[in-house]
FIMIBA-461221 format. One record per atom (N, C-alpha, C): chain; atom name; x, y, z. Coordinates in steps of 0.001 Angstrom, whole numbers. Example, Ala and Ser with C-alpha at 12.3 -4.5 7.8 and 13.67 -1.06 7.14 Angstrom:
<marmars>
A | N | 13190 | -5690 | 7800
A | CA | 12300 | -4500 | 7800
A | C | 13200 | -3300 | 7800
A | N | 12850 | -2250 | 7080
A | CA | 13670 | -1060 | 7140
A | C | 12900 | 30 | 7870
</marmars>
This chain:
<marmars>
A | N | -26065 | 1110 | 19286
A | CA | -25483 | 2437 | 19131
A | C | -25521 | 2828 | 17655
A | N | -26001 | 4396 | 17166
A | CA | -26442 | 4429 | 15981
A | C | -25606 | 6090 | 15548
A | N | -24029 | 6049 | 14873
A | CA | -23698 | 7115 | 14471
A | C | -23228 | 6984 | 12729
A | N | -22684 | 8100 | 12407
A | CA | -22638 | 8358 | 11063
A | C | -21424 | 8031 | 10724
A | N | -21441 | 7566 | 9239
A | CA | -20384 | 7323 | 8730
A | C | -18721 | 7972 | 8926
A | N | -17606 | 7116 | 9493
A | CA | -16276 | 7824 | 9819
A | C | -16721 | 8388 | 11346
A | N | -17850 | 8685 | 12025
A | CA | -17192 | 9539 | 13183
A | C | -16299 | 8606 | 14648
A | N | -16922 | 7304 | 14687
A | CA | -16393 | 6495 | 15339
A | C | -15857 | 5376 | 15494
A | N | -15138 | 4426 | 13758
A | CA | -15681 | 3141 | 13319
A | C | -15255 | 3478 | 12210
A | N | -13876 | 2800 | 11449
A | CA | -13555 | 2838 | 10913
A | C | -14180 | 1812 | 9908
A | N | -15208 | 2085 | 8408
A | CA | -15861 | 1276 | 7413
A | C | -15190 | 872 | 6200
A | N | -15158 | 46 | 5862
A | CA | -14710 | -232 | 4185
A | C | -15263 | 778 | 3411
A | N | -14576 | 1555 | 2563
A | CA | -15277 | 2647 | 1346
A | C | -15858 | 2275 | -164
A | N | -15157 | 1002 | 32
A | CA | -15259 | -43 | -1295
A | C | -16587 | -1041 | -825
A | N | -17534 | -2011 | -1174
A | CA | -18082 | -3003 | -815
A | C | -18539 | -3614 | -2786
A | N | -18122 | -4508 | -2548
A | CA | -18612 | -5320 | -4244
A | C | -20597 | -5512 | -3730
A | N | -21309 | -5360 | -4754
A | CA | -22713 | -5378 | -4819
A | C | -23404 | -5670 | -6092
A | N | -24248 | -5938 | -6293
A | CA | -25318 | -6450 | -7193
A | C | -25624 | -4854 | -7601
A | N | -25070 | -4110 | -9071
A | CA | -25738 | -3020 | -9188
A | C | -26792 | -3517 | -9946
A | N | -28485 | -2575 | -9916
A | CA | -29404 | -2706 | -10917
A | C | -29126 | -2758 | -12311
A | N | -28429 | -1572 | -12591
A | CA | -28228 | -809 | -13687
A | C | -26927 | -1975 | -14680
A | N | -26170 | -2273 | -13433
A | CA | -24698 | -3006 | -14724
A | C | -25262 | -4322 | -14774
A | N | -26435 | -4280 | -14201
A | CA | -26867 | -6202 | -13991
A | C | -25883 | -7314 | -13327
A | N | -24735 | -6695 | -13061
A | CA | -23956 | -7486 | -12380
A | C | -23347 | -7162 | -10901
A | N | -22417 | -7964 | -10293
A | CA | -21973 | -7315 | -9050
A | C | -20761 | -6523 | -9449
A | N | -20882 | -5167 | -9065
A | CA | -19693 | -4387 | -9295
A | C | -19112 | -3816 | -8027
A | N | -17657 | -2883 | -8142
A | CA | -17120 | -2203 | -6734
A | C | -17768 | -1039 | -6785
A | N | -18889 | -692 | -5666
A | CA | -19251 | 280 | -4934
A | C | -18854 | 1263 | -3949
A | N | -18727 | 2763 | -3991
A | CA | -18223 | 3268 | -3204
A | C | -19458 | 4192 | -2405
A | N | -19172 | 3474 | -863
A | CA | -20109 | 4289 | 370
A | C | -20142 | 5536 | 353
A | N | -21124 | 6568 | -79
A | CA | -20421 | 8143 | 30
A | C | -20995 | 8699 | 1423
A | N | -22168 | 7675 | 2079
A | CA | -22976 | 8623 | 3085
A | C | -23628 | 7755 | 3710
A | N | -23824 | 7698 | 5297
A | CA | -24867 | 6931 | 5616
A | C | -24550 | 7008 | 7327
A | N | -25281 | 5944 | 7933
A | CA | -25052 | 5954 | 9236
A | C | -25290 | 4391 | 9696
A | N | -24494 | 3979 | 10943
A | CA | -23799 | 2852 | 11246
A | C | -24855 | 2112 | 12178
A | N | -25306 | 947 | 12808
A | CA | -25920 | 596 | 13519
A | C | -25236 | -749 | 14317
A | N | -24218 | -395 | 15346
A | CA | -23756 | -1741 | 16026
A | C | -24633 | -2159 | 17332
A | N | -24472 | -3457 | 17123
A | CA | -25112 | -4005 | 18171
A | C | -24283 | -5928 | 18131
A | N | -23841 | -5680 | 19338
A | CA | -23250 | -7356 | 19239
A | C | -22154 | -7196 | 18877
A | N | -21620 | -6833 | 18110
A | CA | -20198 | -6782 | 17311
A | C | -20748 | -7017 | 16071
A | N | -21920 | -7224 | 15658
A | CA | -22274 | -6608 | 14347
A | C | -22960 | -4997 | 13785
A | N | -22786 | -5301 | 12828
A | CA | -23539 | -3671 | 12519
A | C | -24022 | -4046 | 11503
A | N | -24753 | -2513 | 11090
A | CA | -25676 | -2463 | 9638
A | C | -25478 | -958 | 9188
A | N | -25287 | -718 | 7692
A | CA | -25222 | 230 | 7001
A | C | -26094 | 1023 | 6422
A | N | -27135 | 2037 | 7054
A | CA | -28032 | 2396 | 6162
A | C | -27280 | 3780 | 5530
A | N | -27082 | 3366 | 4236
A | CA | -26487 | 4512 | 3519
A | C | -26534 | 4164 | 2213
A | N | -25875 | 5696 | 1357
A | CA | -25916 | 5313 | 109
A | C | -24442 | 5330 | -582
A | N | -24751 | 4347 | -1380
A | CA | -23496 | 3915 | -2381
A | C | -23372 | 3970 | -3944
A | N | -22681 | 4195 | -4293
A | CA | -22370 | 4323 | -6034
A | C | -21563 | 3671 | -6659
A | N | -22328 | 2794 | -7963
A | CA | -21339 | 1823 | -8368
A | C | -19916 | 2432 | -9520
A | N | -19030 | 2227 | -9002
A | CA | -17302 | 2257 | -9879
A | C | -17754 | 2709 | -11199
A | N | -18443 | 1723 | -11747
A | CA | -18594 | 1216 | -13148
A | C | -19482 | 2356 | -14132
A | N | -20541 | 2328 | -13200
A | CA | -21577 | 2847 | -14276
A | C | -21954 | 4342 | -13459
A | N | -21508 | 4837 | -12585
A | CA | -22232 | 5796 | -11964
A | C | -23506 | 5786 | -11179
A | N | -24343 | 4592 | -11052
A | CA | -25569 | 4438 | -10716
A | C | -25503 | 4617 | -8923
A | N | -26288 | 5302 | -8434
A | CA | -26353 | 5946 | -7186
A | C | -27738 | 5564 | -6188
A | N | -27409 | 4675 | -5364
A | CA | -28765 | 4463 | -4767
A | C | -28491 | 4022 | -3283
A | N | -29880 | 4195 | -2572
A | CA | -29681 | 3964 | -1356
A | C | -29648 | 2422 | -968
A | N | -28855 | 1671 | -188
A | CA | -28767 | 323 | 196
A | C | -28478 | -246 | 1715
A | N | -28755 | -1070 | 2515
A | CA | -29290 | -1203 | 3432
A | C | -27828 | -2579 | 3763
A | N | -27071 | -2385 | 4292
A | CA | -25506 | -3400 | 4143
A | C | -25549 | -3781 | 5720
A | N | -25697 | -5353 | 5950
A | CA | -25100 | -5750 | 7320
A | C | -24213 | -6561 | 7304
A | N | -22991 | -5973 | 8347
A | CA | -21994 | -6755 | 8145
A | C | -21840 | -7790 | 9689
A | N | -21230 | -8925 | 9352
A | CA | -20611 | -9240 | 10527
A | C | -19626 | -8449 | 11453
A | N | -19445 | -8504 | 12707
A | CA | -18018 | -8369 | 13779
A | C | -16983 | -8453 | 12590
A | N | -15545 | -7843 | 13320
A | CA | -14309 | -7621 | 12583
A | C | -14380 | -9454 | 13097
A | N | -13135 | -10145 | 12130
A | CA | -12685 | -10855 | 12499
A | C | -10894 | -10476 | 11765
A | N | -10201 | -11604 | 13041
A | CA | -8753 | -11539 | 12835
A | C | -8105 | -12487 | 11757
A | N | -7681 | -11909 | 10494
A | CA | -6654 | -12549 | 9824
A | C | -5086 | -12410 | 9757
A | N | -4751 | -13326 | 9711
A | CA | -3056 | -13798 | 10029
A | C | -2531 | -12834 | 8884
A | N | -1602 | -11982 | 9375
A | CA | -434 | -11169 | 8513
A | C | 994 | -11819 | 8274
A | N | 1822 | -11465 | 7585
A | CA | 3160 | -11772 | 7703
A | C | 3602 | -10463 | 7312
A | N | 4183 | -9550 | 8189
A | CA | 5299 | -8635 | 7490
A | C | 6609 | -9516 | 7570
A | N | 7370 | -8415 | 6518
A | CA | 8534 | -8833 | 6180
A | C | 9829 | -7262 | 6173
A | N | 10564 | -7274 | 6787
A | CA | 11723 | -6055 | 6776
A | C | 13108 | -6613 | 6734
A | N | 13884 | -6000 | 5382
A | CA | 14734 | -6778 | 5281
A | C | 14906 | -8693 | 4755
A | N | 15980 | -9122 | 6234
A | CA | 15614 | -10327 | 5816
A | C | 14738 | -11333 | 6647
A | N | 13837 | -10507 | 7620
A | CA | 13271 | -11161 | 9150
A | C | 11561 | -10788 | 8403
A | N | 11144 | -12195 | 8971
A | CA | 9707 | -11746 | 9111
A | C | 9153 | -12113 | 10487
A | N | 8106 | -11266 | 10339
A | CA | 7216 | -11739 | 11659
A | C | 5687 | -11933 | 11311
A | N | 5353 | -13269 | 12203
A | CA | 4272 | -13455 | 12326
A | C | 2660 | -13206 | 12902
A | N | 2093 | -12013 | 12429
A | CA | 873 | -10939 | 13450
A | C | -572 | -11503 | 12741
A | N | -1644 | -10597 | 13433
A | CA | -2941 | -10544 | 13128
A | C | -3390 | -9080 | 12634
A | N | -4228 | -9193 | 11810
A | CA | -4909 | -7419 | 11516
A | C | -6283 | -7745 | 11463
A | N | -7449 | -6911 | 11983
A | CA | -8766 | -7145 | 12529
A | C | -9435 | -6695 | 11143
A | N | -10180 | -7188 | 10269
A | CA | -10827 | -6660 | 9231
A | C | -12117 | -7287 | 9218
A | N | -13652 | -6352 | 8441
A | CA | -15001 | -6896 | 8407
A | C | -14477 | -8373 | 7593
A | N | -15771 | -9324 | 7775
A | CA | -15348 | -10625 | 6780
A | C | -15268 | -10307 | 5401
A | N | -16581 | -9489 | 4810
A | CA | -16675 | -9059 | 3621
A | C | -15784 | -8002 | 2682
A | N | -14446 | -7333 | 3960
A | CA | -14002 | -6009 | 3138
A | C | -13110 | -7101 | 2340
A | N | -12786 | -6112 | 1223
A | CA | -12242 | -6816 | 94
A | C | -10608 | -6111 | 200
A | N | -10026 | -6999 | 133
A | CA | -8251 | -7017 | 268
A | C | -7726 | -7000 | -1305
A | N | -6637 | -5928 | -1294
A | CA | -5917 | -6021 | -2608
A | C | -4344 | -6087 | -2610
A | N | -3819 | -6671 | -3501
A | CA | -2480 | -7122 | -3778
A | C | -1864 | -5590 | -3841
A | N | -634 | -4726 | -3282
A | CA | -553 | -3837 | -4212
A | C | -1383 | -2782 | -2648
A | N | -2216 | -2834 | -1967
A | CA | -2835 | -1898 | -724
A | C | -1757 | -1077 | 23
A | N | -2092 | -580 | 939
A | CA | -1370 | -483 | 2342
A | C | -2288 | -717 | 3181
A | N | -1624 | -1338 | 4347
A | CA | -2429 | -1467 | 5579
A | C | -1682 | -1249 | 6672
A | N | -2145 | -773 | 7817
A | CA | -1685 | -513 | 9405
A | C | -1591 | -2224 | 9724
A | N | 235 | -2478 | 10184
A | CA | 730 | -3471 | 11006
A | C | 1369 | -3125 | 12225
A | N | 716 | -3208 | 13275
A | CA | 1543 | -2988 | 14628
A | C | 2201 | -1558 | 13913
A | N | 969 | -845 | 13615
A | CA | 1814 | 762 | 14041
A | C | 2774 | 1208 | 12964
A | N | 2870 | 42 | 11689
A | CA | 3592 | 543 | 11041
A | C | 3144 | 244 | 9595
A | N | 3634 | 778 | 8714
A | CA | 2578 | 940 | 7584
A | C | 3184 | -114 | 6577
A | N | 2628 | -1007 | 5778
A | CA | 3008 | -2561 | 5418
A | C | 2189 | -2357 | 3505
A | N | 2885 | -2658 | 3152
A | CA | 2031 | -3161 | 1398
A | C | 2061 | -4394 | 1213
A | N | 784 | -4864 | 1079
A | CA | 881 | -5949 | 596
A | C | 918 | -6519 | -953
A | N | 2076 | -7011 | -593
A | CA | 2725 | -8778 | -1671
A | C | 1657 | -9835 | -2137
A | N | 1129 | -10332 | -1349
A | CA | 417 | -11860 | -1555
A | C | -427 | -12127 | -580
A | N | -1642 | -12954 | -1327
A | CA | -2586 | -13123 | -644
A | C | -2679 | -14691 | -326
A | N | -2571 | -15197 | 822
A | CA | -2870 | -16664 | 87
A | C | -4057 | -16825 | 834
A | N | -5010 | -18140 | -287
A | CA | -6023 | -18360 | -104
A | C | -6204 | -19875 | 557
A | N | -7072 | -20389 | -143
A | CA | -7260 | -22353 | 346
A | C | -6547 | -22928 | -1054
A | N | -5360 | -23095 | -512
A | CA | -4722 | -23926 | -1749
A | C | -3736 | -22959 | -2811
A | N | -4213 | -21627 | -2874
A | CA | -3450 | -20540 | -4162
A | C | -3355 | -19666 | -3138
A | N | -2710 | -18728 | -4528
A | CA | -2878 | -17565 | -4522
A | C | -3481 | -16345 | -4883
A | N | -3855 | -15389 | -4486
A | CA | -4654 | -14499 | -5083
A | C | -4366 | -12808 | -4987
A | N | -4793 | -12430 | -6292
A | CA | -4718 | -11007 | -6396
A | C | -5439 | -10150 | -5429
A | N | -6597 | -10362 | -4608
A | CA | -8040 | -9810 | -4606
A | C | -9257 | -10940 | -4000
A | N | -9059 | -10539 | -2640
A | CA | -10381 | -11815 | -1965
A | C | -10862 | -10691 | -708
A | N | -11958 | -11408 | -668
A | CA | -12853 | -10982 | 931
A | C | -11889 | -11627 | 2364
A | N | -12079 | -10343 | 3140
A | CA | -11462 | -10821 | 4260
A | C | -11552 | -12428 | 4845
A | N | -12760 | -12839 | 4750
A | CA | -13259 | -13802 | 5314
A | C | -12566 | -15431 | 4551
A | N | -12438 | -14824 | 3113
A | CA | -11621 | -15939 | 2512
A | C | -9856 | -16151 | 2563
A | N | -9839 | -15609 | 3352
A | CA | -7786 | -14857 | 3046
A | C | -7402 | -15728 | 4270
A | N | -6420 | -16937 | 3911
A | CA | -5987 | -17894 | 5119
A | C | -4474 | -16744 | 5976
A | N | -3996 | -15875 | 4995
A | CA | -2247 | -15257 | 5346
A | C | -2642 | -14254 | 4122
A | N | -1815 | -12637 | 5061
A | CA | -1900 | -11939 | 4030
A | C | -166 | -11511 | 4301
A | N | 785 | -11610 | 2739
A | CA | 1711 | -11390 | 2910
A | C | 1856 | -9607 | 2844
A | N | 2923 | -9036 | 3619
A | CA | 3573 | -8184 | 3396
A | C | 4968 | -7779 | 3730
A | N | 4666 | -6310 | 3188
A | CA | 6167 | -5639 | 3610
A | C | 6411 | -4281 | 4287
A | N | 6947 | -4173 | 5087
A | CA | 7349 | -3057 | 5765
A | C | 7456 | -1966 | 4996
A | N | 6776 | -936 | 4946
A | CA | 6690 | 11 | 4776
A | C | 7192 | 1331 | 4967
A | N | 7397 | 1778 | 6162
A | CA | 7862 | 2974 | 6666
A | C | 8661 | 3715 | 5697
A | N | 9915 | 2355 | 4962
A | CA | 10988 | 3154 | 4412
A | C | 11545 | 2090 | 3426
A | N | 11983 | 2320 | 2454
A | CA | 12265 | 1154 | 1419
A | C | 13775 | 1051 | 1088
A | N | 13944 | 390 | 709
A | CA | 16020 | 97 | 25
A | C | 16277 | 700 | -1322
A | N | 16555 | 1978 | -1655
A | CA | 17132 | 2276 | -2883
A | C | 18408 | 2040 | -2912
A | N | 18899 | 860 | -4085
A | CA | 20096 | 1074 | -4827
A | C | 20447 | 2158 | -5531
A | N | 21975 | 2539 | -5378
A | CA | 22307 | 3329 | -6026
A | C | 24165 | 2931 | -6393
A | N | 23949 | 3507 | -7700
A | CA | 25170 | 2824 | -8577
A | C | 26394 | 4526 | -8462
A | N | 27160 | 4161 | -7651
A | CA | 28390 | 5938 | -7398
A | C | 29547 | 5293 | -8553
A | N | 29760 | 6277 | -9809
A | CA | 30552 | 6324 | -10369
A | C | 31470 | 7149 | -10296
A | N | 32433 | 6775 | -9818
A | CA | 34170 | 7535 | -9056
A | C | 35045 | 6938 | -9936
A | N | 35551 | 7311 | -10787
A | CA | 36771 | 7630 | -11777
A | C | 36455 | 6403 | -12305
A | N | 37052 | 5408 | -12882
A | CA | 36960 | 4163 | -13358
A | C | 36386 | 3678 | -12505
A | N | 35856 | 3274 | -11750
A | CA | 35619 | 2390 | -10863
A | C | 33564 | 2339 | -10303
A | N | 32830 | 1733 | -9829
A | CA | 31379 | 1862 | -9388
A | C | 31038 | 1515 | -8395
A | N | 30875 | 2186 | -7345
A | CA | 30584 | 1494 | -5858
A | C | 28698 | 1143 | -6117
A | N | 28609 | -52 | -5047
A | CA | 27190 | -228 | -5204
A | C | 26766 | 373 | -3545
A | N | 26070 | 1018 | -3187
A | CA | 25260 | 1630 | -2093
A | C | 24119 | 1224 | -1842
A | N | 23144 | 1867 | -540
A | CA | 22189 | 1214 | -511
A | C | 21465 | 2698 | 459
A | N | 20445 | 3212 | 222
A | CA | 19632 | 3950 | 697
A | C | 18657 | 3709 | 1734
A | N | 18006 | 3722 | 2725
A | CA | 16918 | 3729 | 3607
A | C | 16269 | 4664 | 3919
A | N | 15300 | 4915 | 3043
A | CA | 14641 | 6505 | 2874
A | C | 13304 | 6383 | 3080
A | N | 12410 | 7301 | 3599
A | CA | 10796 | 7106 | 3258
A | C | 10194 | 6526 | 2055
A | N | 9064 | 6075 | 1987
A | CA | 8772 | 5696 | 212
A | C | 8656 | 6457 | -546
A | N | 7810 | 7785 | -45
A | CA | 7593 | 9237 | -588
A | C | 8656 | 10027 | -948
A | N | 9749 | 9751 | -550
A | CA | 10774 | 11065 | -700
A | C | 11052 | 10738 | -2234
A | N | 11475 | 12349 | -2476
A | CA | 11862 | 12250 | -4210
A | C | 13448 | 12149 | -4312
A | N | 13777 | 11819 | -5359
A | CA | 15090 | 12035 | -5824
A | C | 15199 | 12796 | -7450
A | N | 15539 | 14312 | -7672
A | CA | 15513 | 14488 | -9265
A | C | 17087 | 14195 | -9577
A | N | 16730 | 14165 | -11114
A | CA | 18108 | 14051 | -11954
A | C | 18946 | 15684 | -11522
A | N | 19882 | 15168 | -11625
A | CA | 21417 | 16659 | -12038
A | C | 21242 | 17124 | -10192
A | N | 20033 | 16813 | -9492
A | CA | 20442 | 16966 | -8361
A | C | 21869 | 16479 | -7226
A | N | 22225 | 16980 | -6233
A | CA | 23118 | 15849 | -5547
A | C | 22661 | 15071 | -4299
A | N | 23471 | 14414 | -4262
A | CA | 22577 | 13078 | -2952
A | C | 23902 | 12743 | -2527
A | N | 23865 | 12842 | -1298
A | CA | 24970 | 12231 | -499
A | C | 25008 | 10597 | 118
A | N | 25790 | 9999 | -31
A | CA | 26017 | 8295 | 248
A | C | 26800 | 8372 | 699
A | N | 26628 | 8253 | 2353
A | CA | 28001 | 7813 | 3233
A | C | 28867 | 9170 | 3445
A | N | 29828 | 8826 | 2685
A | CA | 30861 | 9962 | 2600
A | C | 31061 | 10444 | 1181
A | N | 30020 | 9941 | 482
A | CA | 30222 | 10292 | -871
A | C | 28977 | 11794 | -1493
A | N | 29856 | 12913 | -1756
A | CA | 28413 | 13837 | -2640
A | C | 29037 | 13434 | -3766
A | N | 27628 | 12814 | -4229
A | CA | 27231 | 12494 | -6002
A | C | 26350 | 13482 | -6844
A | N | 26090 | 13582 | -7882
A | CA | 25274 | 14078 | -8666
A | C | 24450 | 13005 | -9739
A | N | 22844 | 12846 | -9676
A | CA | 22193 | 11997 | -9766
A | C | 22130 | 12274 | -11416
A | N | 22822 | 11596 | -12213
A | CA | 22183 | 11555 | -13691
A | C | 21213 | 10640 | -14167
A | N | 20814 | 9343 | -13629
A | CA | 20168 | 8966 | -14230
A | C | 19184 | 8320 | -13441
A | N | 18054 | 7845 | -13270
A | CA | 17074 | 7288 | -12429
A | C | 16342 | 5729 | -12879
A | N | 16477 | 4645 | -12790
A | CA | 15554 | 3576 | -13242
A | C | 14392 | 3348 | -12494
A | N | 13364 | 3436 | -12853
A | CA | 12351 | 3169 | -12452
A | C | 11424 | 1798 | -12886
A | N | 10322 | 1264 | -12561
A | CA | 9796 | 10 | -13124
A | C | 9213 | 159 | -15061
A | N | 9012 | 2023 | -14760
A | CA | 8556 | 2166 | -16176
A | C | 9701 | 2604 | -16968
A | N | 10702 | 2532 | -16426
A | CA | 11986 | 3079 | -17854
A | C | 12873 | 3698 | -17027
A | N | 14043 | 4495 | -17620
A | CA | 14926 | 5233 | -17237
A | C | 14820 | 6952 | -17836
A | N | 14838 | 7820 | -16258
A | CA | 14581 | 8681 | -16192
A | C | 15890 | 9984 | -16609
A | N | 15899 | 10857 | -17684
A | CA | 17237 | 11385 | -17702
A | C | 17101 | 12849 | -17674
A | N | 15447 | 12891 | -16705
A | CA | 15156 | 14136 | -15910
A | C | 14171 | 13740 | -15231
A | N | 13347 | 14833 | -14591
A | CA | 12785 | 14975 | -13324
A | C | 12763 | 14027 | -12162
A | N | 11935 | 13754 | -12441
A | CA | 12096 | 13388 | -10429
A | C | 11454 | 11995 | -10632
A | N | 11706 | 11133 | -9189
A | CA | 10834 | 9665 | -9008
A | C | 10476 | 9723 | -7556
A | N | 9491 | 8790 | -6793
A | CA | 9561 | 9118 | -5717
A | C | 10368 | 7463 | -5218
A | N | 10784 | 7134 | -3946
A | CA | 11854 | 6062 | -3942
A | C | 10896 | 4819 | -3868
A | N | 9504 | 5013 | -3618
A | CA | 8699 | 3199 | -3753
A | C | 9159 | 2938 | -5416
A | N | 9420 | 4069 | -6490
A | CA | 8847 | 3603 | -7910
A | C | 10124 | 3262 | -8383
A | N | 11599 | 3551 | -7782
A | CA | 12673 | 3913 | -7981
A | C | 13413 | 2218 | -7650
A | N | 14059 | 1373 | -8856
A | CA | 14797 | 349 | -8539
A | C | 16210 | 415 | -8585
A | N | 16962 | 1765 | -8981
A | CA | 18296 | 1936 | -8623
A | C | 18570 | 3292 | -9602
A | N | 19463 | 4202 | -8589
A | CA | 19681 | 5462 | -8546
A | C | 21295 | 5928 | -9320
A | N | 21636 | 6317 | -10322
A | CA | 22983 | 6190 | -11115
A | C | 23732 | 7639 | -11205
A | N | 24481 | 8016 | -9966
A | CA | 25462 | 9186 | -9805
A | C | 26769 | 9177 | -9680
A | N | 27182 | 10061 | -9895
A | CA | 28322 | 10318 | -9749
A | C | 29260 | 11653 | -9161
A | N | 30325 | 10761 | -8124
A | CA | 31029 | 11200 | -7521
A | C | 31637 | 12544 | -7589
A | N | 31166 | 13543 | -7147
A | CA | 31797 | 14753 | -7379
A | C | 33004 | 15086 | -5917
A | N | 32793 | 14855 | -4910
A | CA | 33612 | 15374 | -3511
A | C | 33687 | 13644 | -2123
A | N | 34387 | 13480 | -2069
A | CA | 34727 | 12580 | -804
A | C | 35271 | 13422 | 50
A | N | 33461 | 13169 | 910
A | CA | 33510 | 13772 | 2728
A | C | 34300 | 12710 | 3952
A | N | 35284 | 12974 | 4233
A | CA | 36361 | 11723 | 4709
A | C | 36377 | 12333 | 6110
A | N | 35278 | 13713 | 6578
A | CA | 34984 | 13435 | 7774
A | C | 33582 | 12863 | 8782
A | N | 32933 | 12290 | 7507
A | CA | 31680 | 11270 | 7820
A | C | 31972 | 10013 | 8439
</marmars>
């Protein structure tokens, strides 16, 4: 069976290759081509462009059948033990997202034969760790008169939070002054809650019919 790239068959967009031009193997991106399965293998006649140097040429890619590597998500404090179907050759990154049973997972850690790794081919990856996705845990620090309650958020990863805005916790409306993030502390605009490691407001009204 012989169709075009994306219409039926989901492909790696990335493939590492031998460019001419960088003399070395660099990450290539597929822009065009068409698919050829047969067996549970296929072949790529299309063209690709290397990351690095811009160099653009046509290349001729056969891959093996998907095969199944072992996942671990993790939510909270439970993990579970699954499979996710990937080519041998697509290349896995620390730091991705990937579809787990329907739900959307980043991966943590790769382990290999013996280590760990940033960055391997499907085919080499013994466990790929992750984490649940859907929705993440923002801390947030409520300052009410002397005193600091610690809270805990379950929000999409995407949603924003800006400064001087208000955010409600529980029964608490706060007003958000300050934001920590992995790159610093924010004492305006906005973060979205994956980048966000704890949220610092304060107590303006206790809703005591929540």
């Amino acid at each position: 069976m012989k169709y075009k790239i994306g219409d039926n068959m989901a492909t790696p967009s990335t493939y590492h290759l031998e460019c001419p031009a960088c003399k070395e193997e660099t990450a290539h991106k597929l822009l065009k081509g068409t698919v050829s399965d047969k067996g549970g293998d296929f072949t790529i006649d299309g063209v690709v462009k290397c990351k690095v140097c811009g160099h653009t040429r046509h290349k001729l890619i056969r891959e093996k059948g998907a095969i199944d590597v072992p996942v671990i998500i993790s939510w909270k404090e439970e993990s579970k033990r699954t499979q996710v179907s990937f080519l041998p050759e697509e290349w896995i990154h620390v730091g991705e997202d990937i579809l787990v049973e329907d739900s959307r997972a980043k991966i943590t850690s790769l382990e290999l034969d013996g280590r760990r790794g940033d960055s391997a081919k499907a085919e080499d990856i013994k466990t790929i760790w992750t984490k649940k996705y859907d929705k993440v845990r923002v801390m947030v620090s409520l300052h009410k008169g002397n005193s600091t309650l610690s809270k805990v958020l379950e929000v999409p990863p995407d949603e924003e939070f800006f400064v001087n805005n208000e955010l409600q916790v529980g029964k608490y409306t706060a007003v958000i002054h300050r934001i920590k993030t992995d790159k610093g502390i924010l004492k305006k605009g906005r973060a979205e809650a994956e980048e966000i490691t704890r949220v610092f407001a304060t107590v303006i009204e206790d809703n005591y019919y929540y």
